[in-house]
N, C-alpha and C positions, 0 to 999 in steps of 0.2 A: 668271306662270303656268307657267313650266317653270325648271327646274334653274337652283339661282344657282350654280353653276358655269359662266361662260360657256363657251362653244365655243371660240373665238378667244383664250381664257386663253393658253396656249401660245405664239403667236404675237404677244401682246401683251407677255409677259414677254422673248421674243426681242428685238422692235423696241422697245419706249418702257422705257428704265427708271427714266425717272420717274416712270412710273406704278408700277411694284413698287418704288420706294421709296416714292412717297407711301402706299402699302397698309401699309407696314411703321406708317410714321405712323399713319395711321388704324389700324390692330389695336392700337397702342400706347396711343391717344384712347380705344379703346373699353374695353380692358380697364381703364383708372382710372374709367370710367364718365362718363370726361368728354366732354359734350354738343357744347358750344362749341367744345372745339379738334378733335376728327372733323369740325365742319363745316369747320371754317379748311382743316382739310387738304382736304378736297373742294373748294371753293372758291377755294385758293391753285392746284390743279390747275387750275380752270377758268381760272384769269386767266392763268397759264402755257400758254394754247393747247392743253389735252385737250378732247378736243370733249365736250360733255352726253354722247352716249352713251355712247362711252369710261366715264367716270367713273361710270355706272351700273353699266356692263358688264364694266370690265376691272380698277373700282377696288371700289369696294362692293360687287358679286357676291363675287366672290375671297374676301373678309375676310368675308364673310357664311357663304361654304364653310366657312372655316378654322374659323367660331366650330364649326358642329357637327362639324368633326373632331374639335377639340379635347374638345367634350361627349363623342362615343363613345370618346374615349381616357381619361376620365373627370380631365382636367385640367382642366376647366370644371365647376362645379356650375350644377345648374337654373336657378336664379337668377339664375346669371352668365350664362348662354345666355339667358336671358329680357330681361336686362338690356341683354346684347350687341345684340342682335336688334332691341330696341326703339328702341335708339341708331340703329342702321343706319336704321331704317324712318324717321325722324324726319330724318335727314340729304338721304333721297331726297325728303320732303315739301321741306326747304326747298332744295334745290337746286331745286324744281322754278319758284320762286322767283329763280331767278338769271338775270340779262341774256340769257346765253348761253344759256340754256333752253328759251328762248319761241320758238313756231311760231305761228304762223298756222293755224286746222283749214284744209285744200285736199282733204282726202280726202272719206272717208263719217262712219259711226259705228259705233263696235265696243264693245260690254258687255263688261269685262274682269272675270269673279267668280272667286270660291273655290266649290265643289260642297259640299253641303250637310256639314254635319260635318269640313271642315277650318280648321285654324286656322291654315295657314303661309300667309298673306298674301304676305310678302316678296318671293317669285317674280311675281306675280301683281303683286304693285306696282311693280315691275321692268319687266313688260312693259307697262305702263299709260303708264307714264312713258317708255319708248320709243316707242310707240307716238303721243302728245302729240307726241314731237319727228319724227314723220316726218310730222305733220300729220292725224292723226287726230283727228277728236273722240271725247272718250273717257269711258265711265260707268264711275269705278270700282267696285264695290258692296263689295270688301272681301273678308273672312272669310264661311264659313261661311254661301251664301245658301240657304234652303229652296227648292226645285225651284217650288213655285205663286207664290213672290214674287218670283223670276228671270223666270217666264213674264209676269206682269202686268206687270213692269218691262218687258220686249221691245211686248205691246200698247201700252205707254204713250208710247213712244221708236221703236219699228218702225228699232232699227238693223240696218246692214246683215250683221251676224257678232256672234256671242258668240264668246267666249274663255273658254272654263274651266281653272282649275286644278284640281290636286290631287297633293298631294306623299307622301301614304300609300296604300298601294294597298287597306287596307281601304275607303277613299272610293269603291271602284270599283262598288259596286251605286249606291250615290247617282249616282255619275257619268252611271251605264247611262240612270237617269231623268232626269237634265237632260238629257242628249243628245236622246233621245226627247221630251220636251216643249219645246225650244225648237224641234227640226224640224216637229211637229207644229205649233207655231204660223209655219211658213215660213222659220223663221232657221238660217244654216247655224251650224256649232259646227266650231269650231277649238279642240282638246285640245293639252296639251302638264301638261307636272310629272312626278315622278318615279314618281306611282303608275301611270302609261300603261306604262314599260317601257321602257330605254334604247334600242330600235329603233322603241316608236311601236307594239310589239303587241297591247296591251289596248285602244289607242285604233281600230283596225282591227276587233278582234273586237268593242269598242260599238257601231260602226255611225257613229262621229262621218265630218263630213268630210274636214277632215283634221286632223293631229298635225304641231308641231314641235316639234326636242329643245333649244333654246334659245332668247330673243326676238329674237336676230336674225335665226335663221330664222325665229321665227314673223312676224314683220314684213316679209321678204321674202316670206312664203307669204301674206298676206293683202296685198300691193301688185299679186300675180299676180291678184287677184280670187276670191272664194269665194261660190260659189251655191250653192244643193240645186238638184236635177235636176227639172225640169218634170215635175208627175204624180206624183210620189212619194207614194203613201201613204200614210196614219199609222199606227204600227207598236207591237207589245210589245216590252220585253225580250228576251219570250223567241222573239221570231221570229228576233232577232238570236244565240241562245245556246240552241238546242233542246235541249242536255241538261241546263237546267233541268228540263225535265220529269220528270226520275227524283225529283226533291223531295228531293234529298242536301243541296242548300245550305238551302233550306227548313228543312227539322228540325233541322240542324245551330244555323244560325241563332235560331230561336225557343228553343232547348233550352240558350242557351247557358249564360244562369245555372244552369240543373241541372248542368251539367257542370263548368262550374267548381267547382261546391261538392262533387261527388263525386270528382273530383281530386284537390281537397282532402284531404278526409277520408279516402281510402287513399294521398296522398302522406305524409301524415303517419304513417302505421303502418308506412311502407317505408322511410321517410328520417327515423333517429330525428336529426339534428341540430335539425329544424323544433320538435321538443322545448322546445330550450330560445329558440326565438326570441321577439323582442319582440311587441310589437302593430305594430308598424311592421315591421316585417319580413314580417311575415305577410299585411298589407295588402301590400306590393307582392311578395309573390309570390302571392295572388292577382289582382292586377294582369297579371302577367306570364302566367299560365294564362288569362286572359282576354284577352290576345292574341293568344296562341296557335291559341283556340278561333274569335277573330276572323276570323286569318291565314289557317287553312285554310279556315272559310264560306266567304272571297273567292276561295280556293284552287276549289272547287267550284263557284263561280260564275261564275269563267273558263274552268275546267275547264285549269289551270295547274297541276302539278303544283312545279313549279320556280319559281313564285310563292312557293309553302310552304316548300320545303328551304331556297331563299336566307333567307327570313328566319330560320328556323330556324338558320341556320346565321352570322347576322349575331347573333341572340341568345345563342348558347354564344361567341362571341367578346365580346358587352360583356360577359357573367356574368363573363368568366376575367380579363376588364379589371377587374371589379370584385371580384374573388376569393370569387368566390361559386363553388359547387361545382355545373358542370355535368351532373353526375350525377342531380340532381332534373328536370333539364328530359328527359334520357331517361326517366326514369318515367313522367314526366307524359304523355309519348307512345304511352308502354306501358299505361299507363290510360287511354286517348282510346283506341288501337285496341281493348283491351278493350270499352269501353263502347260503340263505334260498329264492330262486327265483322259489322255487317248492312248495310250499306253500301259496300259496295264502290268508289265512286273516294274515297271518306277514305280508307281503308283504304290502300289501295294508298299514300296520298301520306302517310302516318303511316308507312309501312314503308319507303318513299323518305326520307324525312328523318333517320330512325332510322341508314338505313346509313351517312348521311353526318356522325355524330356519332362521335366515339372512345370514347365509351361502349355503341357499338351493340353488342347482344348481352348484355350486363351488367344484370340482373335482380336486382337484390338482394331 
């Protein structure tokens, strides 16, 4: 449920370096796609005295980091990231399996999900499985849970906490609404993943209880005890985020296949290279206009301006990884404030993003 980069990374590379050698191991298991020996090296760990969480946290976290560095520096293809990913997750199933594993539940029960429309599990099964070994009993539900099958799940079980993930920060309307409907039905909600905010500030302005920025603090913050507050009444969005009422994320949102596709159609008369492109080209560069379109709706939703530019600015660094020419993505900005010059906080956070590209100003 939060960042597979642990915390204690640092510190664990200092003290045990058996553990950053068996990583070396395991990166090496995963990249031949081999199954069996990524377990052997988890497992030779356990029998070598690294405790279960260790090896969650200091050995598969790390190597789960490294696959998607390795993807944004585009030495990994999708594939291999899918491949990677799916290795690791299958390693933590059967460790969970191992001698050394096994607790006893002594605690409560805590729903550990993914918010509706995310697919990075990993985090989230990270903390599932830490959470097992502090003696948790623990539902894990996975990927990508719709907000009314999370609630009937909490009726069905009346655990004491949810756990939500979400590692994209466009998940964060979805977020807004699990948050809101698990309190509504009395359950507190502990947030944590990378689309909260590395300080824990999108999970603040939801209205969650509370946020941790890895599983061992989120498992030290949930041993401290987590309630909602006697009385508390049930709430909207937008009591949490009043300047949804201007309807900027709204129309943004609803509009956004129209915008993509006008994007399109005047990227391509400003940017003669898109000329000669494939059908596959084309498809993922309107891909990428439609994250864009994404990025900033959430942009407005949080009313985050700096939500927007960093990705923006995390997007002309993979384009230039992949030497694609980040000249089209200023356009495309340049045609978004066009198009949305009647709304003023787009507006503004289209002209924030813009200055913080090398092509700002440059209007072809």
């Amino acid at each position: 449920m939060t960042s597979t980069r642990p915390a204690a990374a640092a510190q664990a590379e200092a003290g045990a370096p058996a553990i950053v050698a068996a990583r070396e191991r395991l990166w090496h298991a995963i990249g031949e796609g081999d199954e069996y020996a990524a377990v052997e090296v988890v497992f030779a760990a356990l029998d070598d005295g690294v405790p279960a969480e260790s090896a969650l946290l200091d050995l598969i976290a790390p190597v789960q980091h490294r696959v998607g560095v390795e993807w944004a520096a585009n030495r990994l293809s999708v594939a291999a990231e899918h491949a990677a990913s799916a290795i690791n997750d299958r390693v933590i199933g059967t460790l969970a399996h191992h001698p050394r594993a096994r607790a006893e539940p002594a605690r409560g029960r805590v729903t550990v999900a993914c918010v509706d429309g995310e697919w990075h599990a990993l985090p989230a099964r990270l903390l599932a499985e830490v959470l097992r070994l502090r003696g948790w009993r623990v539902d894990f539900l996975g990927a990508q849970v719709p907000s009314p099958h999370l609630v009937a799940h909490l009726h069905k079980t009346a655990p004491d906490v949810v756990a939500l993930s979400s590692s994209i920060a466009t998940r964060l309307p979805m977020a807004h609404a699990a948050i809101t409907a698990c309190q509504a039905a009395g359950t507190p909600v502990l947030v944590g993943g990378a689309a909260f905010g590395p300080d824990g500030r999108y999970a603040r302005a939801l209205g969650a209880d509370a946020w941790a920025p890895d599983a061992r603090a989120a498992a030290d913050r949930l041993a401290q005890g987590l309630r909602r507050a006697a009385g508390l009444a049930a709430h909207q969005p937008v009591d949490d985020l009043p300047h949804l009422a201007d309807q900027e994320y709204t129309m943004v949102s609803r509009t956004r296949s129209e915008l993509v596709k006008e994007v399109l159609t005047v990227l391509a008369g400003r940017f003669p290279g898109m000329r000669s492109y494939t059908d596959a080209q084309r498809r993922h560069t309107a891909e990428d206009i439609a994250h864009v379109v994404e990025f900033l709706a959430t942009a407005l939703y949080v009313d985050d301006a700096e939500l927007f530019t960093g990705f923006i600015a995390w997007t002309a660094e993979i384009l230039a990884v992949r030497h694609v020419p980040a000249v089209s993505l200023t356009h495309s900005l340049h045609i978004l404030g066009g198009r949305l010059a009647d709304f003023p906080r787009a507006t503004a956070m289209l002209t924030q993003a813009l200055s913080a590209l090398p092509e700002a100003g440059e209007d072809a």
